[in-house]
N, C-alpha and C positions, 0 to 999 in steps of 0.2 A: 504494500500500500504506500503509496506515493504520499509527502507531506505537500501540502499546498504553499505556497509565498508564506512567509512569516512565522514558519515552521508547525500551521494547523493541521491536523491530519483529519485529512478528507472522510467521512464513513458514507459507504454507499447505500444510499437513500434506503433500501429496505432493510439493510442493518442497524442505519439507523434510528426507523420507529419500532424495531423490534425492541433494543433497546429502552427507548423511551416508554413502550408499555409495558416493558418486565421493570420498569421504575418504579410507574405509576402505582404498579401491583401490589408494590413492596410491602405501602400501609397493610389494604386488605386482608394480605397474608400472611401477612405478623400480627393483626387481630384474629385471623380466625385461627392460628395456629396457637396462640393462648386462651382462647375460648375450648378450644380443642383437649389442651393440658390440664386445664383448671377443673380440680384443683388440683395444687402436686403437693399440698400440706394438709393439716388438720384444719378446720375450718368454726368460728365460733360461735354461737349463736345465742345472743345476750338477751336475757330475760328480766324484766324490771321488775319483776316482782319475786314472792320468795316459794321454794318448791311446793310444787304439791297443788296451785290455784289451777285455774281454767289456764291460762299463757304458757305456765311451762308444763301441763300436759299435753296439747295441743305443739310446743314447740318438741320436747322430745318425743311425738309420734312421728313430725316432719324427719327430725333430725337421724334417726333411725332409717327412714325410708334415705334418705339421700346419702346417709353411709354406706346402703346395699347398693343405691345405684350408682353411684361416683367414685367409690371404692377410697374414699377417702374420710376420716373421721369429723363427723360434724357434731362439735362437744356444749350443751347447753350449759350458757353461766351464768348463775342467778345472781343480778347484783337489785338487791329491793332498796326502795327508798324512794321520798319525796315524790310518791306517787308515779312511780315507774322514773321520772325523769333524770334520776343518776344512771342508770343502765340505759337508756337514751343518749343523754351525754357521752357517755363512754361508746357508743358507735359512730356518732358523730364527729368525736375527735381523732378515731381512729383512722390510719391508710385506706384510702378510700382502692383495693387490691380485690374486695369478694370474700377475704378472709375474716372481717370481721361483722356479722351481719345481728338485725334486730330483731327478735318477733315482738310486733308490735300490737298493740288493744285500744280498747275505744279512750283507755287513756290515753292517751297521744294527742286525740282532737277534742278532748274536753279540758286536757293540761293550756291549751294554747291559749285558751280564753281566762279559765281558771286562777294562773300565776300571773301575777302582773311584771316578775323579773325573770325572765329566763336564760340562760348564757345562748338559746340556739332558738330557731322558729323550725318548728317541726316538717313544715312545708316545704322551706327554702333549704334546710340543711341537708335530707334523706331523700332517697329515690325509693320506688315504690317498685317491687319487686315479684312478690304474688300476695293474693288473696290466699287464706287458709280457710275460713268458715266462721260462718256467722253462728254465735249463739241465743237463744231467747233467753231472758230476764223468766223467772218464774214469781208471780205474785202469791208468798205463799203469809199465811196466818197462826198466828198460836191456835190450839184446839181450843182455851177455852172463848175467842172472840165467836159471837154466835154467828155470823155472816157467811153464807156459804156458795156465795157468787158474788160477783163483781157488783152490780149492782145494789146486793142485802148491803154491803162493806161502805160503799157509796153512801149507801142511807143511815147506817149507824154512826159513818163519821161523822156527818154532819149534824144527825143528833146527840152527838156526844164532841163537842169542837173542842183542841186542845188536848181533846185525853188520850188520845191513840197514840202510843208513839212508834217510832218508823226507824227501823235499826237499818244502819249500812255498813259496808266494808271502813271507810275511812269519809272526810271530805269531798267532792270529786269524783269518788269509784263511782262509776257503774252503776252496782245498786243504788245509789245515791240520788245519781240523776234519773236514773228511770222512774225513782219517786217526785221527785219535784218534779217532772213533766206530768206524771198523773195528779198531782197535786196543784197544777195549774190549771189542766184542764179540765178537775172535775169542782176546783175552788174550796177543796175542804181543806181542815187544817191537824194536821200534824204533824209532833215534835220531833223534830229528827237528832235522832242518835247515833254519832258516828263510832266507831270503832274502829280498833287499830288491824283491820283483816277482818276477814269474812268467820275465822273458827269463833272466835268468840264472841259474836254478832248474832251465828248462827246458835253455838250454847245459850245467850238470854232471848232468843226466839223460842226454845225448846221451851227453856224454863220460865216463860209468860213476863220476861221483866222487861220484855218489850213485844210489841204485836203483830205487826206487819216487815215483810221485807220483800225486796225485789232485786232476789239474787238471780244469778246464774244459774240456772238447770244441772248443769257438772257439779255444783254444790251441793246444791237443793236435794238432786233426783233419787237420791236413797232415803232420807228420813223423811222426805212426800212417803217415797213405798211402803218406807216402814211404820205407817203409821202418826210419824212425830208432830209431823206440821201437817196443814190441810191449804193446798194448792187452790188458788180464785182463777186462776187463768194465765196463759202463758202475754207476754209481750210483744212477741213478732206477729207479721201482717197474716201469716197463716201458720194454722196449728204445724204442732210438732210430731213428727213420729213416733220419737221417744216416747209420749204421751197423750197420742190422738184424743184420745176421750173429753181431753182439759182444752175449755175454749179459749179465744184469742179473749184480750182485752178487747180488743180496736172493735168484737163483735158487740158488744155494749158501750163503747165509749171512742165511736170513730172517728179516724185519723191518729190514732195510738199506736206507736210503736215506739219500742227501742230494746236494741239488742246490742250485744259484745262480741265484736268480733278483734278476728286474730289476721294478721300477716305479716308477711317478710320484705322488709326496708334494709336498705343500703347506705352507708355514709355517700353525699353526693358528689359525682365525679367518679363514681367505681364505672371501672368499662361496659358498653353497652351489651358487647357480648357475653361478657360474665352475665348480665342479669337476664338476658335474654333466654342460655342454656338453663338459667336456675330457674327461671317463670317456666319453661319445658318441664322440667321435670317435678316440678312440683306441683303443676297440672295434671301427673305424668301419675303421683298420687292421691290424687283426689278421683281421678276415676280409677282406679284401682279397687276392685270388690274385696281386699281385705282391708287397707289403708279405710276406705271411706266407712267401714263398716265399724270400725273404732272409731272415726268422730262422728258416727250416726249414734253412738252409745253417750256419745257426751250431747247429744242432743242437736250437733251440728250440723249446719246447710254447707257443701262447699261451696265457697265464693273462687268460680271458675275464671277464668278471663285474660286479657294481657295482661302486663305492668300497669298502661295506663290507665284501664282500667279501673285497676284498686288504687292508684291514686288518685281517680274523681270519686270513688267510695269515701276515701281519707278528706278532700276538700269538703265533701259536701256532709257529714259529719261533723266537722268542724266547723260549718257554719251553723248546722244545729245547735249542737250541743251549747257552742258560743253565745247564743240567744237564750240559751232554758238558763246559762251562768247568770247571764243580765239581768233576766226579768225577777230571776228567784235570789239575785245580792248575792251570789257562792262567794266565799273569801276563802284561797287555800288557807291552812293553817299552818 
């Protein structure tokens, strides 16, 4: 090959766009070839609350499926605190690599309104990854409250204003706000009791030294069975299977919902293809007839879909939830 004047060396036109498109390529193929690898380590999965709730049962049923199919260890690590938001923190400030991921709950979009200081906006900092499954809220009752449907419950509150009191997980949870939204919409009043966690919320529900609660079904769903508490209706827009028989609220008091759900977020900026392969296969368990058949025993819907997806689930959550914080003066504590 001949240099040209000035010592350029000439390449002959089809040599050189071949070149120029094995350039081009290079990105492409060095993302798909780490989409491809990933992952080639353990992988984390930070749970904001502490073992044993709805979040990290549901996160190590994922975690398990995605260590048989990835063949790499996907290790749940429960950091609890300030209402999930330290173990939020801690994914957010991590390498945004795939290696260190969130399952995240309906805390997430009710924290955003909730705290008024937070070092991160849930929105802007995390990428939305999959959907895992929706759970309903269960409206259940001490035995000795006489009310034995939504509406009796309805009518006693009101003739008894003040005296019912409404235990929940903490400020904020879940159970918490699913009452204050029934407690806006149906305008009775009462006193809400927070606890530090669902067990010992759930112990003074047993033992009558408080009345009503609007837990989650993974809680609830054995001392419903066993007798302890007596279930008024579930929360979500249609019944459950776990518990056909138990009506919705929203069928006596419509436009009622709210439910807990679960998914898997990202620090932002992690690769597209990382979350791409992860939203695959975590689709990948949810129709799976044994994976779904274990969160059909927790009561759970799978929430199938892209990424994007569940992150307009996440926005539009959080515009809820953000208005029931307003209207009812939530203060974290």
């Amino acid at each position: 090959m001949n240099p040209a004047p000035g010592g350029i060396v000439k390449l002959p036109r089809r040599r050189f766009l071949y070149l120029a498109a094995s350039a081009a390529a290079l990105p492409t193929a060095s993302r798909f070839a780490r989409a491809q690898a990933y992952p080639v380590r353990p992988v984390r999965l930070i749970v904001g609350f502490a073992a044993g709730g709805s979040t990290d049962i549901s996160a190590r049923l994922i975690a398990q499926w995605l260590t048989e199919r990835l063949g790499q260890s996907f290790v749940v690590e429960n950091r609890p605190g300030a209402g999930s938001n330290i173990g939020t923190e801690a994914v957010i400030n991590a390498p945004a690599d795939g290696y260190t991921l969130l399952v995240g709950a309906t805390a997430n979009a009710i924290n955003a309104t909730l705290y008024q200081k937070l070092n991160f906006v849930f929105l802007r900092d995390t990428i939305p990854v999959a959907g895992l499954i929706r759970v309903p809220n269960v409206m259940e009752v001490n035995l000795s409250v006489p009310a034995r449907t939504v509406p009796e419950f309805i009518a006693y509150a009101k003739a008894n204003p003040g005296k019912l009191s409404m235990a929940s997980g903490g400020v904020g949870a879940a159970s918490h706000m699913a009452g204050e939204l029934f407690k806006a919409m149906t305008g009775i009043d009462m006193v809400h009791v927070p606890y530090r966690g669902v067990a010992p919320a759930l112990a003074d529900l047993i033992g009558g030294q408080v009345q009503v609660m609007f837990d989650t079904m993974p809680n609830a769903i054995e001392y419903i069975k066993a007798g302890k508490l007596r279930a008024l209706g579930v929360t979500t827009t249609m019944r459950s299977a776990a518990m056909p028989e138990l009506p919705t609220v929203a069928e006596f008091l419509p436009g009622y919902e709210s439910s807990a759900w679960y998914g898997v977020s990202a620090p932002k900026g992690t690769p597209a293809e990382i979350v791409e392969k992860l939203n695959k296969e975590i689709k990948a368990g949810l129709s799976d007839p044994k994976l779904s058949a274990r969160f059909a025993e927790l009561g759970g819907i799978p929430i199938h879909g892209s990424a994007a997806e569940f992150g307009k689930l996440i926005a539009d959550e959080t515009e809820k939830w953000g208005r029931v914080v307003k209207f009812a003066g939530i203060k974290a504590e």
